[in-house]
C-alpha positions as CSV (number, residue, x, y, z in Angstrom):
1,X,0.0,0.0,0.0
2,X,1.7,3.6,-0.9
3,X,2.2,5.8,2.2
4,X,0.3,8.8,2.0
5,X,2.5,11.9,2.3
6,X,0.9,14.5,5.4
7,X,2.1,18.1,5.5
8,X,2.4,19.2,8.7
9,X,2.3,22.7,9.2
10,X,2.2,22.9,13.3
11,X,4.8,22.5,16.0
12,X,2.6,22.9,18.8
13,X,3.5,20.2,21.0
14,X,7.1,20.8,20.3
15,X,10.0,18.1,20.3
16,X,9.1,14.9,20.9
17,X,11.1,12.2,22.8
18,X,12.9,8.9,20.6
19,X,10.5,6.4,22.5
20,X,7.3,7.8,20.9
21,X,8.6,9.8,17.8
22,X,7.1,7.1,15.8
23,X,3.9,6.9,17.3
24,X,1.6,7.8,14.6
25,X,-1.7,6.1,16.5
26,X,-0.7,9.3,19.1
27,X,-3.2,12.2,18.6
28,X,0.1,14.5,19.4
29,X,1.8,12.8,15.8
30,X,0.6,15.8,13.5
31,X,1.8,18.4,16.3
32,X,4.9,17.4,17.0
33,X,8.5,17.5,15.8
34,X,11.7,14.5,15.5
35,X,14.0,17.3,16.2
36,X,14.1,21.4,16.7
37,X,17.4,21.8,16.5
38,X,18.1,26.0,16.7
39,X,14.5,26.1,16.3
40,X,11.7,27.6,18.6
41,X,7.6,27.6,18.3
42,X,5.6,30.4,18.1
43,X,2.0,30.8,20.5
44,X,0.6,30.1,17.0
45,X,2.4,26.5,16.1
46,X,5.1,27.7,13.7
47,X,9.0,26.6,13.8
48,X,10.9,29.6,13.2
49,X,14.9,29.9,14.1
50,X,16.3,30.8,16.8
51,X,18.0,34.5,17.2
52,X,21.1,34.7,16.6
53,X,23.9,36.2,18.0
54,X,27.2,38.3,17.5
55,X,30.6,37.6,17.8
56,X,32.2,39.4,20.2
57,X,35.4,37.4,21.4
58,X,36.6,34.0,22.3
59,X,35.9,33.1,26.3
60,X,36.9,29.5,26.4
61,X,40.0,31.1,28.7
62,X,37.6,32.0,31.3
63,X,36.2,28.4,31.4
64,X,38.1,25.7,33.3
65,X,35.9,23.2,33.5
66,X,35.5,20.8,29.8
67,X,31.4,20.2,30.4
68,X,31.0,23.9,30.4
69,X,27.8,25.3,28.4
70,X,27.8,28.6,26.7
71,X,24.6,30.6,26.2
72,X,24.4,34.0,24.0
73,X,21.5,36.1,24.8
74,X,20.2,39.7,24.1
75,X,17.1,41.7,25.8
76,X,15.0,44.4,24.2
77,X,17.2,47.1,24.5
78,X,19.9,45.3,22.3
79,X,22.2,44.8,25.1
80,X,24.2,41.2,24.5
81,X,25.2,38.8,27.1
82,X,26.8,35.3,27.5
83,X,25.8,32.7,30.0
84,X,29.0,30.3,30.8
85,X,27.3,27.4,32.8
86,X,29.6,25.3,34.8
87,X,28.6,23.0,37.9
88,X,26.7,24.4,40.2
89,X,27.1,28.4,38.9
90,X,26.3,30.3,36.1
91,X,29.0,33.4,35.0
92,X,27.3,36.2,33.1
93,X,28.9,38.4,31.3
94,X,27.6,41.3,29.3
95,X,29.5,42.6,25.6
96,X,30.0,46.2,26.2
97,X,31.7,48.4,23.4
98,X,32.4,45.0,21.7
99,X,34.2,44.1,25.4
100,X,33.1,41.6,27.8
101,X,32.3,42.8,31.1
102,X,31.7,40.5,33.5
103,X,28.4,41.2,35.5
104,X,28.0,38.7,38.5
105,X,28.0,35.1,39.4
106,X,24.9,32.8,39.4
107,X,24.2,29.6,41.4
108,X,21.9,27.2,40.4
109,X,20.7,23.6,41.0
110,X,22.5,22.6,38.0
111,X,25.4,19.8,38.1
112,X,27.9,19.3,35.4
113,X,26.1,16.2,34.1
114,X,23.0,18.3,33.8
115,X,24.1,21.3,31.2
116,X,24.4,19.3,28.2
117,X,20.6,18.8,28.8
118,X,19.3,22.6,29.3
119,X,17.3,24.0,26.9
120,X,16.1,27.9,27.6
121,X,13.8,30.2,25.7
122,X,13.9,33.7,25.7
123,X,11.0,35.9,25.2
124,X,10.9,39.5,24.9
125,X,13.5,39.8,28.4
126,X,12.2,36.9,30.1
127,X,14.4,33.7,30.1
128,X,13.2,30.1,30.7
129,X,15.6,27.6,31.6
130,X,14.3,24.0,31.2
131,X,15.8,20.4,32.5
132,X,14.1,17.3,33.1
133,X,15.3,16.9,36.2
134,X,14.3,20.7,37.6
135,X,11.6,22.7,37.5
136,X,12.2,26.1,35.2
């Protein structure tokens, strides 16, 4: 019997895990993505990319630790920052005349073999950090 081809055109339910990715008996199927790599949904069900950011210098110096995570961010105002995330702390630093100033340290419940697993979305100046194993 020849598959019938489906265009999906909403993300809704976001990424879905490898157990039920092939689930098509799930109602979930038709909203719901293999991978959104760089990607983030809209309110209204659309993947679009994820902003991008500029280049303002190498960091890895500042980093000792190798399961470090680096996160680039900007707010409203068009002011940039990076997130290093190492065990236990978060180091933010802010790009200032194209110069890295380094704003104040974070902690959080986050171990090294967590930060290979956060994913965050940023809305407007609001900033979600999600893991599986803490609440946002």
């Amino acid at each position: 019997m020849p598959s019938k081809m489906v265009r999906q055109t909403s993300f809704i339910t976001g990424e879905v895990d490898r157990v039920n990715y092939k689930r098509t008996d799930s109602e979930a199927y038709l909203t719901a993505c293999q991978s959104l790599l760089n990607m983030q949904v809209t309110t209204q069900g659309y993947a679009v990319k994820r902003p991008g950011g500029i280049f303002v210098g190498n960091v890895t110096y500042k980093v000792t630790e190798i399961t470090a995570q680096f996160f680039q961010i900007s707010d409203n105002q068009d002011n940039y920052y990076i997130i290093i995330a190492t065990n236990l702390t978060f180091h933010i630093y802010q790009n200032v005349n194209n110069e890295l100033v380094f704003l104040q340290d974070l902690v959080t419940p986050y171990s090294s073999a967590d930060l290979s697993s956060i994913d965050y979305d940023l809305n407007q100046d609001v900033l979600v950090l999600t893991h599986r194993n803490h609440p946002p």
